[in-house]
C-alpha positions, 0 to 999 in steps of 0.5 A: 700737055699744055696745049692740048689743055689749053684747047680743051679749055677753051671748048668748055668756055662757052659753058662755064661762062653760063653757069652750066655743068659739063662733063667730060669722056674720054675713049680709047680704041683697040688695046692690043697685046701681040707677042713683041709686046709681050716680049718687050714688056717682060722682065729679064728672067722672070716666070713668063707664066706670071702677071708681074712678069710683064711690065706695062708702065710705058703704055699710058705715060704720055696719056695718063693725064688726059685720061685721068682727067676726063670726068669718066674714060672708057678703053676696047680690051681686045684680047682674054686677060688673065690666062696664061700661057700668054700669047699674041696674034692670032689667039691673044692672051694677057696678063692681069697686069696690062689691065691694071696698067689700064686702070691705074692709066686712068680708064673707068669701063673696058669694053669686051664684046669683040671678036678676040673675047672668045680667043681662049674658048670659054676658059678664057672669057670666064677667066678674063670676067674672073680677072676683071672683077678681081682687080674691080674693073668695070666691064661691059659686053660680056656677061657670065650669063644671061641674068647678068646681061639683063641685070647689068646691060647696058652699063649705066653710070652715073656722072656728075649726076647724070645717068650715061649708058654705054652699049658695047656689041660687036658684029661677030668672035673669031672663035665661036661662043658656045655657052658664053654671053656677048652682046651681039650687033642684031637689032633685037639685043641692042634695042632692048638694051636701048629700052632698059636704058631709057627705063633705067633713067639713062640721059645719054646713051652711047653705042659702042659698036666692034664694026666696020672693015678692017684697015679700010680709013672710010666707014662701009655701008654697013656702018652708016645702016647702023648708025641710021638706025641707031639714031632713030631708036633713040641713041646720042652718039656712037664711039666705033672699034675694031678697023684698026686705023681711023675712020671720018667722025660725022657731026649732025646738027639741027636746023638750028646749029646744035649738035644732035648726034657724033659719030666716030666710026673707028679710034684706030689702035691705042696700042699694039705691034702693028705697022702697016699702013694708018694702023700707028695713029689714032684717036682719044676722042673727048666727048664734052657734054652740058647737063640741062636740066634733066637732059643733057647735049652734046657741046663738041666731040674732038679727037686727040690725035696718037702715035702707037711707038713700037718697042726700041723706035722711041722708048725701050718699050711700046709707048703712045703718046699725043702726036702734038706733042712731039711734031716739033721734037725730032731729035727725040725719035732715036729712028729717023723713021719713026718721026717722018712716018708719025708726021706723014700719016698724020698730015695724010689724014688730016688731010683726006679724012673729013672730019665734022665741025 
């Protein structure tokens, strides 16, 4: 972790030396459960009808300390919580104890507006809003109805005295909604959401949109529509989910130099079962920022790059971990395979994404 804080320090420098305050976020993409997970995670014997059958303590061991660290971390839930029985693709279910993993992994606010939140019909998204209120985790993007959406979307919070909204759309659900509340990406439910923000007192205002085409490492045209229009209705940056692998994050500065506006298109998967090409990597993208006054700028957004472990390839269960911290270790990888595919696809990207500066 040394060198990831030493880096982190050295961005936030600048700042400390002229006195200001600066916060820190920290994202996570796609949390994923497909049925190895579930299978790996379980204890041998125990009722898989349980939540404290499954054991999820590898899942944030090697980020816990950046996450926790992090003046307020925010994770995309991509699955029903709570209601069993448990499954994985193509209808996902997960226990209440992969959320408390998260919470305890040092996440603040689960994002729920995706296109798995309706996988269990409308049982399922009540449970997954029972589940989360019950474990006193902070939610956005779904709502038991549409009072609380227009009460508590979009989702402020205040950190370190500044007033940050977060607002969480996805373009669809696989299954319909039926009586459900998500916040849909139409022009219409996310202006007003930006419009309750700014008469809410919010400082930054951050769109998280569930976007984008699956697999596809570039953001489509759809995505920088949005991202144009975002931007000109008032919002400061834009976390991306749902491609499952990373897409390019675009900086916009003035005239001047100054950073305006981020753009991470996609973070990629934080966890899952997934092997196919790009989809074992992804992002923490850490969004530092400095409070002036009563407005607040972007300092740098930057990612942390991460390595998504199937069960068995580096530790017994599913794991992720900051791929700087184990370019050099290979003898720690029990599969030959799993370092070289790590170090290929991270090099490739690195390589052919054009990440801004």
């Amino acid at each position: 972790m040394r060198k990831i804080w030493l880096y982190s320090l050295l961005i936030l420098l600048p700042a400390l030396l002229h006195g200001q305050d600066t916060l820190t976020l920290a994202f996570i993409g796609d949390v994923m459960q497909h049925k190895r997970q579930l299978q790996s995670a379980r204890v041998q014997g125990a009722d898989t009808l349980l939540s404290e059958s499954y054991d999820y303590s590898s899942y944030y061991k090697y980020t816990e300390e950046i996450l926790s660290q992090a003046d307020f971390a925010v994770a995309n839930m991509e699955f029903v919580c709570g209601l069993p029985p448990y499954t994985g693709y193509p209808s996902f279910s997960a226990p209440a104890s992969l959320a408390q993993e998260t919470l305890e992994g040092g996440i603040d606010l689960f994002l729920c507006a995706n296109n798995h939140i309706f996988d269990k019909g409308q049982k399922g998204y009540q449970k997954t809003i029972e589940t989360y209120k019950t474990l006193g985790a902070e939610y956005t993007g779904v709502y038991s109805d549409p009072d609380e959406m227009e009460r508590t979307s979009p989702y402020i919070a205040e950190i370190k005295g500044v007033k940050v909204a977060f607002i969480n759309f996805t373009y669809g659900t696989n299954l319909a909604a039926g009586k459900a509340i998500v916040q849909r990406m139409d022009t219409l439910s996310v202006s007003r959401s930006i419009e309750r923000a700014r008469a809410d007192g919010a400082q930054f205002i951050i769109a998280l949109p569930h976007w984008g085409v699956e697999y596809s490492i570039l953001p489509s045209p759809q995505q920088k529509h949005w991202e144009e229009y975002l931007y000109s209705r008032g919002v400061n940056a834009i976390i991306g989910t749902h491609p499952h692998v990373v897409q390019p994050i675009n900086v916009i500065r003035s005239a001047e130099g100054e950073i305006e506006h981020v753009t991470a298109y996609s973070l990629g998967n934080y966890i899952s079962n997934m092997s196919a090409k790009n989809t074992q990597i992804g992002f923490i993208f850490v969004l530092k920022l400095v409070k002036e006054g009563e407005k607040c700028r972007i300092v740098s957004g930057e990612p942390i790059w991460l390595w998504c472990s199937r069960g068995g390839r580096f530790e017994k269960n599913y794991t992720t971990f900051p791929v700087a911290d184990f370019l050099d270790k290979p003898d720690l990888f029990p599969i030959k395979y799993e370092y070289d595919n790590m170090v290929e696809t991270y090099h490739r990207l690195r390589e052919n994404i054009p990440y801004g500066k």
